[in-house]
py3Dmol code that shows the C-alpha trace and the ligand (Angstrom):
import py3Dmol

protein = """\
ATOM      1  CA  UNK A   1       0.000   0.000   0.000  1.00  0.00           C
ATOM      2  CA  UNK A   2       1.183   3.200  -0.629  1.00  0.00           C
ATOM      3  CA  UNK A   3       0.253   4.969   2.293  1.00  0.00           C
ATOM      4  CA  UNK A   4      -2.457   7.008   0.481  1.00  0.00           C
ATOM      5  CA  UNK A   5      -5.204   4.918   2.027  1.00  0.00           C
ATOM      6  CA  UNK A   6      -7.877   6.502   4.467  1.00  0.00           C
ATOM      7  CA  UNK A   7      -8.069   6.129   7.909  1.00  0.00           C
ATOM      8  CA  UNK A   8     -11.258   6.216   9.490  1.00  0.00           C
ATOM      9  CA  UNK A   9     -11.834   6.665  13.255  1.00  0.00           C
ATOM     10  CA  UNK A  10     -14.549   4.166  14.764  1.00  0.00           C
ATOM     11  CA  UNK A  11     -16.649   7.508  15.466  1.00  0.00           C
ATOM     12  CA  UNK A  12     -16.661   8.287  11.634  1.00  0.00           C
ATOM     13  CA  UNK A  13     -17.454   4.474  10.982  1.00  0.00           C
ATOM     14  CA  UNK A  14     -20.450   3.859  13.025  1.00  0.00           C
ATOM     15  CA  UNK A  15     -22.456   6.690  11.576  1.00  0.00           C
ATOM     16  CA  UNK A  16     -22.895   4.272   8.213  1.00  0.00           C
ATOM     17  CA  UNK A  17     -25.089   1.862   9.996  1.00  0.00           C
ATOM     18  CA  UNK A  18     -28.174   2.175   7.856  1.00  0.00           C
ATOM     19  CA  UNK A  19     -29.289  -0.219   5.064  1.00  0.00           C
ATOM     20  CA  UNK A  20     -28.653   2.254   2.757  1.00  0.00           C
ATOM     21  CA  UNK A  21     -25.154   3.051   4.267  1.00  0.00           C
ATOM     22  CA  UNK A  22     -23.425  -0.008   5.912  1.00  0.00           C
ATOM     23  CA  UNK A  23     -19.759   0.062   6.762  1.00  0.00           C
ATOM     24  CA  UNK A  24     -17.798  -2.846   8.470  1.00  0.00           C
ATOM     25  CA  UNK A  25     -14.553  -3.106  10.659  1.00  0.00           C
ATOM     26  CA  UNK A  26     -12.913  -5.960  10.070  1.00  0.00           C
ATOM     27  CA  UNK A  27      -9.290  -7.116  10.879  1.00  0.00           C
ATOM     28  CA  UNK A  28      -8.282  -3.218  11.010  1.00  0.00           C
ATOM     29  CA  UNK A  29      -9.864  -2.778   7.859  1.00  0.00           C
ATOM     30  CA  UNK A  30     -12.976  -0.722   6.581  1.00  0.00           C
ATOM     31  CA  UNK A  31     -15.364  -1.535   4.172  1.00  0.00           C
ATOM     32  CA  UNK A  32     -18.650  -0.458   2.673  1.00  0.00           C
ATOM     33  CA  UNK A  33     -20.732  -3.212   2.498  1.00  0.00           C
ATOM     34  CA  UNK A  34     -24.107  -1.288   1.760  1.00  0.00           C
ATOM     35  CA  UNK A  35     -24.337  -3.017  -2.637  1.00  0.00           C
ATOM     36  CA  UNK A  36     -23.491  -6.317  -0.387  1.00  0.00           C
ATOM     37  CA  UNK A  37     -26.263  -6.448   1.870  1.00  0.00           C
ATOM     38  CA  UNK A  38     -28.987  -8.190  -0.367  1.00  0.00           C
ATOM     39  CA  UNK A  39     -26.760 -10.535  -1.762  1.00  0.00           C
ATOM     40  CA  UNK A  40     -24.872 -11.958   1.621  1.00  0.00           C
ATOM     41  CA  UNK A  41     -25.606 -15.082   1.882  1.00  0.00           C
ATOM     42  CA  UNK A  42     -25.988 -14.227   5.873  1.00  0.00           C
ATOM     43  CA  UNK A  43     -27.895 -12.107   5.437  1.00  0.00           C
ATOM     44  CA  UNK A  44     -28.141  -8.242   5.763  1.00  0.00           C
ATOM     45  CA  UNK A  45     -29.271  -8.367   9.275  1.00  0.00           C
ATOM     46  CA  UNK A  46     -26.176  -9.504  10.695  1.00  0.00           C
ATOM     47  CA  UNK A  47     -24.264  -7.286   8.599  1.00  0.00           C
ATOM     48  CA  UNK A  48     -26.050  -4.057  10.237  1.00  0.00           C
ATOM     49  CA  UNK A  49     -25.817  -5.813  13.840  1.00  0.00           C
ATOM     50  CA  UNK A  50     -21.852  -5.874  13.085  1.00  0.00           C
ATOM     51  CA  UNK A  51     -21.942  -1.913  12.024  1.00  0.00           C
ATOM     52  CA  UNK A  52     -20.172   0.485  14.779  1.00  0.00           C
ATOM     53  CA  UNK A  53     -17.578  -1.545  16.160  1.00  0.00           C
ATOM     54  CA  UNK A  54     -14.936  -4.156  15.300  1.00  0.00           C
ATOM     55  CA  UNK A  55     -16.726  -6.995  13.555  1.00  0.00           C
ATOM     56  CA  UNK A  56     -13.788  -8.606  12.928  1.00  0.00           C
ATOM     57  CA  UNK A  57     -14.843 -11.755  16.164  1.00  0.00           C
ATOM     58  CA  UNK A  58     -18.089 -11.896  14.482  1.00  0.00           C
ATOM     59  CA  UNK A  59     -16.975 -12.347  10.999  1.00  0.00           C
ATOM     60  CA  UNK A  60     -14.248 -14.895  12.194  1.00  0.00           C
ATOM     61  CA  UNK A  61     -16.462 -16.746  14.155  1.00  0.00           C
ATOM     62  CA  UNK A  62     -18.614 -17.744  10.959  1.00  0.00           C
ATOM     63  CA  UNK A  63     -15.538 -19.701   9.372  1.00  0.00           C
ATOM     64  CA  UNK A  64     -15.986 -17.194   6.235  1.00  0.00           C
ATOM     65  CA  UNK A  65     -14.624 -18.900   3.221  1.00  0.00           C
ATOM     66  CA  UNK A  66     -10.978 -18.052   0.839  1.00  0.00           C
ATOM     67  CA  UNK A  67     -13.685 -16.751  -1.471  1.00  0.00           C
ATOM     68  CA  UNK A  68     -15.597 -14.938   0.728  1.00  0.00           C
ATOM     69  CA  UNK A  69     -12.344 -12.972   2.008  1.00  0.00           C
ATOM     70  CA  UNK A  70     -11.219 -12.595  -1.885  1.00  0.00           C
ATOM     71  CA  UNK A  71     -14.538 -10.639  -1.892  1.00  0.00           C
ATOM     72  CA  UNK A  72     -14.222  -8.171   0.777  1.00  0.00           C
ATOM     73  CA  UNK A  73     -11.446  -6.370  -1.424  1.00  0.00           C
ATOM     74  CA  UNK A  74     -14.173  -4.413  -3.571  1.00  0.00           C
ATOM     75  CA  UNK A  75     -15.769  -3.253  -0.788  1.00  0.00           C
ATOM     76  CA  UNK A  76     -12.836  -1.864   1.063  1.00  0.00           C
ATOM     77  CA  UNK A  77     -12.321   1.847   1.824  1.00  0.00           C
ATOM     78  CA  UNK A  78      -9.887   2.681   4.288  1.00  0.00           C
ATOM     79  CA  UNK A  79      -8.164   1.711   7.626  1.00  0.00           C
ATOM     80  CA  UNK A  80      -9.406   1.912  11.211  1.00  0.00           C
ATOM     81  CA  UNK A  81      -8.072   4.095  13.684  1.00  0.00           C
ATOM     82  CA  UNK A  82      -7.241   1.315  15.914  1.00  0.00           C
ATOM     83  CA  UNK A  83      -7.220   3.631  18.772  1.00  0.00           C
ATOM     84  CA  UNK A  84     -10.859   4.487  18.411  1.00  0.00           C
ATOM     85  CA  UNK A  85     -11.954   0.899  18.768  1.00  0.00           C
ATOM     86  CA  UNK A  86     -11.989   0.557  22.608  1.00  0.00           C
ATOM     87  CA  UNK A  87     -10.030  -2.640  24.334  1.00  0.00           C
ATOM     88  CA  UNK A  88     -11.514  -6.136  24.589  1.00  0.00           C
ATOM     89  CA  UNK A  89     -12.491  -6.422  27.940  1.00  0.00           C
ATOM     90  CA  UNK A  90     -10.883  -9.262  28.958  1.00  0.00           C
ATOM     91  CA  UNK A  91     -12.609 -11.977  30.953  1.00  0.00           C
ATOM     92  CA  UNK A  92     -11.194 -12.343  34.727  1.00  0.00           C
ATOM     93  CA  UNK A  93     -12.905 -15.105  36.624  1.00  0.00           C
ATOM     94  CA  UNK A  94     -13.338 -14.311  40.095  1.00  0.00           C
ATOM     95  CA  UNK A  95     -11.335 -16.051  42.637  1.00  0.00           C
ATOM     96  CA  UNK A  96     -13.093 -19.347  42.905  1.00  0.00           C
ATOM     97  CA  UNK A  97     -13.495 -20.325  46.881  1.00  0.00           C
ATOM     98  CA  UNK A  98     -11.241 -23.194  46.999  1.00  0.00           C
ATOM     99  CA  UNK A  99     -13.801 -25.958  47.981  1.00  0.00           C
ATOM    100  CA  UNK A 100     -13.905 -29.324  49.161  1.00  0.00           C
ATOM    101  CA  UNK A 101     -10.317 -29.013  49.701  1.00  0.00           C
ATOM    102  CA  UNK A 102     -10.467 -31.268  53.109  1.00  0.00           C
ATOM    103  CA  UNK A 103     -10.765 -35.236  51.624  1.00  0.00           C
ATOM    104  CA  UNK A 104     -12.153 -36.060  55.151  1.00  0.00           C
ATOM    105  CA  UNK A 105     -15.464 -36.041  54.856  1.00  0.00           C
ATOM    106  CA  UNK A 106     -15.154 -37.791  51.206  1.00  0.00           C
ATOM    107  CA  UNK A 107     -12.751 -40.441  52.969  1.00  0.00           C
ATOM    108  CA  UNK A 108     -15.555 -41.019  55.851  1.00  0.00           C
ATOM    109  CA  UNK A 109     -18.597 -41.146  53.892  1.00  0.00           C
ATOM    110  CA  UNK A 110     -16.583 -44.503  51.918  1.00  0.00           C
ATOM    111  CA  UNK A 111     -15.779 -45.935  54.924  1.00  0.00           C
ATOM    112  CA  UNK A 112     -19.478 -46.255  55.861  1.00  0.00           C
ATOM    113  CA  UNK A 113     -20.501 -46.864  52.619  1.00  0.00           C
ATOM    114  CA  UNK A 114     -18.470 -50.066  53.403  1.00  0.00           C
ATOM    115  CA  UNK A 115     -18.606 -50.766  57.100  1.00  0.00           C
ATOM    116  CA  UNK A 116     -22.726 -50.006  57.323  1.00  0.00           C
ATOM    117  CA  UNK A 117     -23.659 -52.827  55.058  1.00  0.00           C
ATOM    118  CA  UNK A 118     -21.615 -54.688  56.839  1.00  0.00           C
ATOM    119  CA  UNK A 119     -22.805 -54.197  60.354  1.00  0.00           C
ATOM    120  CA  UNK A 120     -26.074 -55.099  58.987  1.00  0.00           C
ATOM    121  CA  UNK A 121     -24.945 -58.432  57.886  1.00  0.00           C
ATOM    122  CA  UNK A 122     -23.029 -58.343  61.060  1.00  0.00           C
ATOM    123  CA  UNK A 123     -26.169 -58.013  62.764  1.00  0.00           C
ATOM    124  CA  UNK A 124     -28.188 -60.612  60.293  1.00  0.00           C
ATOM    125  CA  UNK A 125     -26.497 -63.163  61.675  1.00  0.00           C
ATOM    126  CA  UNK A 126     -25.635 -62.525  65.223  1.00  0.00           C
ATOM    127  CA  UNK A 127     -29.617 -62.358  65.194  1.00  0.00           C
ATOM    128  CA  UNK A 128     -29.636 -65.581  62.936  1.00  0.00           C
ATOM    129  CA  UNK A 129     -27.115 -67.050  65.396  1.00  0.00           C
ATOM    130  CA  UNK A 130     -28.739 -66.077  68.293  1.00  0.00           C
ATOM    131  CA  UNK A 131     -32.402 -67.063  67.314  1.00  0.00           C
ATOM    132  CA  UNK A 132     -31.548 -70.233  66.101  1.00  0.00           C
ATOM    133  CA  UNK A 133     -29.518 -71.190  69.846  1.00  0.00           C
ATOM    134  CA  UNK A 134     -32.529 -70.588  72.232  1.00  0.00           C
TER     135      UNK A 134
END
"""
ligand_1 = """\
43
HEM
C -17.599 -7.580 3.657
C -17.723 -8.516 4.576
C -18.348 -9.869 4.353
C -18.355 -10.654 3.238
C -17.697 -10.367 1.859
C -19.112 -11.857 3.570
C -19.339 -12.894 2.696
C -20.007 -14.052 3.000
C -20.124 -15.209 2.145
C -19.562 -15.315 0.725
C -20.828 -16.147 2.814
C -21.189 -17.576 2.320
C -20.369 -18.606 3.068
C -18.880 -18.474 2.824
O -18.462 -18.430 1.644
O -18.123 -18.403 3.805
C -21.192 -15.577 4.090
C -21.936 -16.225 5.049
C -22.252 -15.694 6.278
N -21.769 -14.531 6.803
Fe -20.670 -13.148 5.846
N -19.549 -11.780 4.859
C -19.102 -10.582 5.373
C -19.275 -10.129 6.648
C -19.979 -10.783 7.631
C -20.112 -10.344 9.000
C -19.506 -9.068 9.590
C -20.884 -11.274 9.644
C -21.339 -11.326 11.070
C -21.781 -10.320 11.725
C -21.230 -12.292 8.694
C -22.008 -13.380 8.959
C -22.275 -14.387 8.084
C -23.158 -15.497 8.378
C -23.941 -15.725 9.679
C -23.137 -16.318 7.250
C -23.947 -17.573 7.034
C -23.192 -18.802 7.306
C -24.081 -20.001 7.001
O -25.299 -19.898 7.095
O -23.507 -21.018 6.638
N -20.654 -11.979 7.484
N -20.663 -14.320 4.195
"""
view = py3Dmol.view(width=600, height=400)
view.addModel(protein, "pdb")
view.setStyle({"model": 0}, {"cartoon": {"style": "trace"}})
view.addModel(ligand_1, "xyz")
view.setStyle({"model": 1}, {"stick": {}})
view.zoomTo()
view.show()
């Protein structure tokens, strides 16, 4: 490129979100999508959902096709400000409360899941034993 491309702010870019003026961001890249709209085969809706900010997650995140990227060329205008497009918020998961940590509990709820079936035999037969002697 020769450095004579425009540069668009995300400000700029978001005011063509109309059907009849539809501009994309997508992998730092701007284009006007609006002749596009009735022939994408997603649809125009998404297309005007993806208007004022970086589309370029949504865009990847339908596997687009080699040919479907070799098609975005006629539509491009310019280069984002990459500034203007505010971070990702990254996801921080709160500090999980470390739980079931102590193995005692599990350890003595196995033991009686052995030793109660056992007292009950236990006790089968000492009453077996027992009943059968007097
Ligand atoms: C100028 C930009 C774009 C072009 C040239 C384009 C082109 C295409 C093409 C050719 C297809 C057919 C399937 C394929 O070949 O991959 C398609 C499908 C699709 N596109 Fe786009 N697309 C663009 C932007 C977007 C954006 C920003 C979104 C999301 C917001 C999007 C969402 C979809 C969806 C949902 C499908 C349908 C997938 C399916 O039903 O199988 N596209 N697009």
């Amino acid at each position: 490129m020769g450095g004579d491309e425009k540069v668009f702010t995300l400000a700029q870019v978001s005011e063509h979100n109309s059907p009849k003026d539809c501009w994309l961001v997508i992998n730092g890249k701007v284009y006007d999508a609006t002749n596009f709209l009735e022939d994408h085969p997603g649809g125009d809706e998404v297309l005007l959902s993806a208007t004022g900010k970086d589309a370029t997650d949504d865009f990847e995140d339908v596997g687009h096709s080699d040919s479907a990227r070799d098609m975005m060329a006629q539509y491009y205008v310019g280069e984002i400000d990459v500034s203007t497009i505010p971070k990702k918020i990254k996801y921080k998961p709160a500090n999980q409360p470390h739980y079931n940590q102590d193995k005692t509990s599990e350890f003595i709820i196995k033991l009686l899941q052995f030793l109660v079936p056992l007292a009950i035999l236990g006790l089968a037969v000492g009453v077996h034993l027992y009943t059968k002697s007097s």
